[in-house]
N, C-alpha and C positions, 0 to 999 in steps of 0.2 A: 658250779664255778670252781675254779682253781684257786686252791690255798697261795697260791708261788705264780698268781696270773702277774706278769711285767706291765703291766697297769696297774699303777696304786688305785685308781678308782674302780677297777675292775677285783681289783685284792679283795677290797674293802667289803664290797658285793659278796662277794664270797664270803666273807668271814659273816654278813649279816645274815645270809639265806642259810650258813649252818648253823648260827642261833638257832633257826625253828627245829632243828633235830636236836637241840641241846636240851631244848623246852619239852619237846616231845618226850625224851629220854627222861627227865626229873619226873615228868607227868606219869609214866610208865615205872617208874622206880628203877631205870638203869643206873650204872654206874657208869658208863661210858655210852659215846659217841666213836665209830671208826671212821676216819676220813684217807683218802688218799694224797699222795706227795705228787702232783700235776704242776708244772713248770713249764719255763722255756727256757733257753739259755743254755752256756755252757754247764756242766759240772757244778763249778764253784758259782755261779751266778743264783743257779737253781736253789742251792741251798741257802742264800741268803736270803733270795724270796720267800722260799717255806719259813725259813725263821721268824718272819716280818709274820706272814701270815696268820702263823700258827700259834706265834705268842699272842698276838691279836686275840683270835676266838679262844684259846687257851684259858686269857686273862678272863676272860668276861664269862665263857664256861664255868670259871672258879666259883662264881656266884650262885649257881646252882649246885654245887660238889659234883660236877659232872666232869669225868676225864675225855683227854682229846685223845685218840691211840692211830698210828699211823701204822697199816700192814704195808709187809713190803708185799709190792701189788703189780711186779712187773718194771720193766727198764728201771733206773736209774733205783728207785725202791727198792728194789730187789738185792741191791749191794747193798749191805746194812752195815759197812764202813761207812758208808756216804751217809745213810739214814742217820747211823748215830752221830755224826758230827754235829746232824741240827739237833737233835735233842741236847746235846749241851752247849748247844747256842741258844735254843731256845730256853733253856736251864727255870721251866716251872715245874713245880711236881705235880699238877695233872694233865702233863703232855708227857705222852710215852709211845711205846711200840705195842701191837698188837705180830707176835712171830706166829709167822702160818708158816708149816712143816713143807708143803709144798711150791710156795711161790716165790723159786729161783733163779725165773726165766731171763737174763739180763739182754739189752736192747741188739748186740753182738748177734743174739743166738745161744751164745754160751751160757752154762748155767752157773750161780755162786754157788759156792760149795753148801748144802742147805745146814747142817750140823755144827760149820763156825759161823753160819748166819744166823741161826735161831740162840747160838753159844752168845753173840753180839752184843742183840736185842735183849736178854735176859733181863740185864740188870735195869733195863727202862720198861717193863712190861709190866701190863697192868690187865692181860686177859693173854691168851694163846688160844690161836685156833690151830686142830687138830686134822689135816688134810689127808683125806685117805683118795684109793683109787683103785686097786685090785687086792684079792686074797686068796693064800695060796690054800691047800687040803686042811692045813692044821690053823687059819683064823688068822696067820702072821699077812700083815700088809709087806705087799711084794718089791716097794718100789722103795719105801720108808724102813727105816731100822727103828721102829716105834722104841722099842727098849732103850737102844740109844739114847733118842729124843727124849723121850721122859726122863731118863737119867740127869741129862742136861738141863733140862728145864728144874726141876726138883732139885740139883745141885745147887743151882743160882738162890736157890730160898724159896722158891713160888711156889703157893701153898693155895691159890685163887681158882676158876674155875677154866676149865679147857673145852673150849665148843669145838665141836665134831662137823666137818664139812665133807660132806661126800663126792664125790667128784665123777665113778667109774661109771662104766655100762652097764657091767656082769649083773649088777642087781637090781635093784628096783631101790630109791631112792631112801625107803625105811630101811629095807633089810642092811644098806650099806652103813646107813647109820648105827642101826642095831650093830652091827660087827665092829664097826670101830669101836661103840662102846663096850662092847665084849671084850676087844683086846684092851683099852687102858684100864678097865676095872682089874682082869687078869695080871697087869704088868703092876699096877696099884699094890696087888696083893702079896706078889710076887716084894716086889722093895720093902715093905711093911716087914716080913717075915724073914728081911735077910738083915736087915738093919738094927743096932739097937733101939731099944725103947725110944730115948730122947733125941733120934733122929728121924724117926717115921712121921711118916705123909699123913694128915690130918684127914 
């Protein structure tokens, strides 16, 4: 169901059917749940629905220490201007963003720029997933500036865990894994060693 469904009774539905993933998740020892930002409506309309919705299972999540993390996950998602206004509308501390490196596909066509998208989301994040896709001779992701990214993310203070999503052809679905985690361990190392003491990545 949609968090931002323009039916209250339809909302409501939603918010109770992502209970059982709330339950599941405490059951399993997650810390979070990720949901998507599914609306209708203009813009601004959308975003007041997610508000409604979000604080909803949000509040009741809390009762498990379970976080709500919304990925931008395409259209309107994808613009994490728009994202972050509900998060401080919704203003609880286990509702946040989940920034995936690669999902900046906006509704246009056009893509958000991913670098002040994922810069955006920082301060409400509470997990990042790490979107790879191809790799060139020397292990660097071709499409992402991984260094970057990790700069940014680690800039913001986020010291939490980063899952690795593979996405490309060229490999088989471990290997692409393995490499992604090859290069953040690499870029890891790499900030560790360039950093003083009282600023390196845990």
């Amino acid at each position: 169901g949609a968090l931002g469904d323009p039916d209250s009774g339809a909302r409501r539905q939603a918010v109770a059917n992502h209970m059982r993933w709330v339950e599941a998740a405490k059951y399993l020892g997650s810390h979070a749940i990720r949901v998507n930002a599914r609306s209708a409506g203009s813009p601004e309309e959308q975003q007041k629905l997610l508000a409604e919705g979000l604080f909803e299972l949000a509040k009741e999540a809390a009762s498990f220490d379970i976080n709500v993390l919304v990925e931008n996950h395409g259209g309107l998602s994808s613009n994490s201007a728009w994202l972050i206004e509900i998060m401080k509308m919704v203003d609880l501390p286990n509702c946040g963003t989940l920034p995936d490196f690669g999902n900046f596909l906006l509704e246009d066509g056009s893509h958000y720029d991913r670098y002040q998208g994922v810069a955006e989301m920082m301060p409400f994040a509470r997990a990042v997933s790490a979107k790879s896709n191809r790799f060139d001779e020397r292990g660097e992701e071709v499409e992402i500036d991984y260094q970057r990214m990790i700069e940014i993310v680690t800039g913001a203070g986020y010291h939490g865990y980063v899952g690795i999503e593979y996405e490309g052809d060229e490999l088989s679905e471990h290997e692409g894994i393995m490499a992604t985690k090859a290069l953040l361990e690499r870029i890891k190392t790499n900030l560790q060693t360039s950093q003083p003491p009282k600023n390196r990545i845990q």
